[in-house]
Short mmCIF file of the C-alpha atoms (twelve columns), coordinates in Angstrom:
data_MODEL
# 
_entry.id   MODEL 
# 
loop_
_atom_site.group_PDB 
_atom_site.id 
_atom_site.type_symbol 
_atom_site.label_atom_id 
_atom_site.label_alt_id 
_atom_site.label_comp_id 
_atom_site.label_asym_id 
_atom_site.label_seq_id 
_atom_site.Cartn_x 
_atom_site.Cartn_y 
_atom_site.Cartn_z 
_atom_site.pdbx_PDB_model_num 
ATOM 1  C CA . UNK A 1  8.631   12.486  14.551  1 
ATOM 2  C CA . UNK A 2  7.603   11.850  11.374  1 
ATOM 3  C CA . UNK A 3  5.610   9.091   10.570  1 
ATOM 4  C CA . UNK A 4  4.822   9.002   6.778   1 
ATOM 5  C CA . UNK A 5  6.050   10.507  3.477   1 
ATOM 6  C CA . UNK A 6  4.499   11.966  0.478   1 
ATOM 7  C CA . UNK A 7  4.430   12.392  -3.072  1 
ATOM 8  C CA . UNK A 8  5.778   15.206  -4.702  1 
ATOM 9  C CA . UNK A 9  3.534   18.451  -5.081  1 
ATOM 10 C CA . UNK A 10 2.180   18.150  -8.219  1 
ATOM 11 C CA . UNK A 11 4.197   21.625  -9.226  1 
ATOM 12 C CA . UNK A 12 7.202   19.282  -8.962  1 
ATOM 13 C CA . UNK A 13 6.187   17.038  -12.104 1 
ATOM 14 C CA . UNK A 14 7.597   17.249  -14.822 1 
ATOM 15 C CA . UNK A 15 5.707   17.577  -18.099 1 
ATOM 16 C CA . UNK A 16 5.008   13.868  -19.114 1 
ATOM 17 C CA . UNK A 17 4.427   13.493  -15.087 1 
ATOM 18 C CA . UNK A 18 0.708   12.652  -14.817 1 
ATOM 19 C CA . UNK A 19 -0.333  10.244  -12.529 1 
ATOM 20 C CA . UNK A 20 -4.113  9.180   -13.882 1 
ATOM 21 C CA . UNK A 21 -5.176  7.393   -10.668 1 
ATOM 22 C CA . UNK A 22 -9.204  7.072   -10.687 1 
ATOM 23 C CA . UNK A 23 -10.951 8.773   -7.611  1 
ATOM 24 C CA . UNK A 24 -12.141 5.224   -6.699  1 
ATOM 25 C CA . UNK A 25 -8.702  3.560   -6.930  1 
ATOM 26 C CA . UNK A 26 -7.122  6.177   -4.665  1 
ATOM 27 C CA . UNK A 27 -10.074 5.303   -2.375  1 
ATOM 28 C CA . UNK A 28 -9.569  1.862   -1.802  1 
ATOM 29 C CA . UNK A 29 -5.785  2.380   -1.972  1 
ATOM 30 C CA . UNK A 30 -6.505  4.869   1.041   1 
ATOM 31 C CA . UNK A 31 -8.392  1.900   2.965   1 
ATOM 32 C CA . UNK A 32 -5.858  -0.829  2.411   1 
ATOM 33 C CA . UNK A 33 -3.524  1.180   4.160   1 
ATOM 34 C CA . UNK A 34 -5.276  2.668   6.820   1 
ATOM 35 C CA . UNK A 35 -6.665  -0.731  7.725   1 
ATOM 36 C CA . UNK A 36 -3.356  -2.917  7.135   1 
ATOM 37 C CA . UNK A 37 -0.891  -3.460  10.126  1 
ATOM 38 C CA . UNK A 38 1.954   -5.680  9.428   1 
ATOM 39 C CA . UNK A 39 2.181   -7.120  5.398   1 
ATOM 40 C CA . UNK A 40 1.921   -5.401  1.829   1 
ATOM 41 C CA . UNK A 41 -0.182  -3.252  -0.054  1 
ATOM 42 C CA . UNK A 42 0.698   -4.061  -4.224  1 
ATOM 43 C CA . UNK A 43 -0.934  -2.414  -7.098  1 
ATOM 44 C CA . UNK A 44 -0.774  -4.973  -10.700 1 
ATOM 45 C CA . UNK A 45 -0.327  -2.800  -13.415 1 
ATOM 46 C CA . UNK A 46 -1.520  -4.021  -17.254 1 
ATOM 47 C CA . UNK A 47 -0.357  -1.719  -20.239 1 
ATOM 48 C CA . UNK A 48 0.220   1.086   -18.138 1 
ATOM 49 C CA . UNK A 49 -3.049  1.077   -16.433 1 
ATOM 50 C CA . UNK A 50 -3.045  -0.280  -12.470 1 
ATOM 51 C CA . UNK A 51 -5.744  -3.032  -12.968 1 
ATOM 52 C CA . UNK A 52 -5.900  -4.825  -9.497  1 
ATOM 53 C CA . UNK A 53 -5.101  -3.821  -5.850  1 
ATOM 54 C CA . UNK A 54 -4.387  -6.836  -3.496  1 
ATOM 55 C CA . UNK A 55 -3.396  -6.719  0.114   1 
ATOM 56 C CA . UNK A 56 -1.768  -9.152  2.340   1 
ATOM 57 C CA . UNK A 57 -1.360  -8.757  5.973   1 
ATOM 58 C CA . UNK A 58 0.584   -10.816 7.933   1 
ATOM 59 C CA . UNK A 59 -0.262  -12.549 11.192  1 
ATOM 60 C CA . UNK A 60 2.467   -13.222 13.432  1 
ATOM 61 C CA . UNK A 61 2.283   -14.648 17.077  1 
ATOM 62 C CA . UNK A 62 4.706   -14.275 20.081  1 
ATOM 63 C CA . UNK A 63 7.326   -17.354 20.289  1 
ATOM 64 C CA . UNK A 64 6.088   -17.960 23.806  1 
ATOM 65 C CA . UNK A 65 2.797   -19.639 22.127  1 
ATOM 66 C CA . UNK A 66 3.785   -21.172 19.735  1 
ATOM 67 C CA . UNK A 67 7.361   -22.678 21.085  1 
ATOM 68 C CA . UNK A 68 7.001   -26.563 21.924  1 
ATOM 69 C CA . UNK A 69 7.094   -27.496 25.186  1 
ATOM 70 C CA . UNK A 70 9.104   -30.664 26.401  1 
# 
């Protein structure tokens, strides 16, 4: 089963197809999604540039504790 997907080889871009991600960006990118379970990883981009990672990861619990009991 296959369990993730990737980006095109870069022999598949284009000519205008550069991706200029910095070595530390792809780092921390890397570690938000290795250490997020359930929510969403979002990169802000500014004038072309990605200027701000932020993650948000939800925390859900079971009905069965948190259902009101009468």
């Amino acid at each position: 089963m296959r369990t993730h997907s990737t980006l095109p080889a870069e022999s598949d871009a284009g000519p205008g197809d550069t991706l200029p991600l910095s070595p530390a960006l792809l780092r921390e990118l890397r570690q938000a999604l290795l250490a997020i379970r359930y929510g969403a990883v979002e990169l802000v981009i500014h004038d072309g540039r990605v200027v701000q990672l932020e993650r948000r990861e939800k925390v859900r619990f079971d009905t069965e504790f948190t259902s009101h009991r009468r």
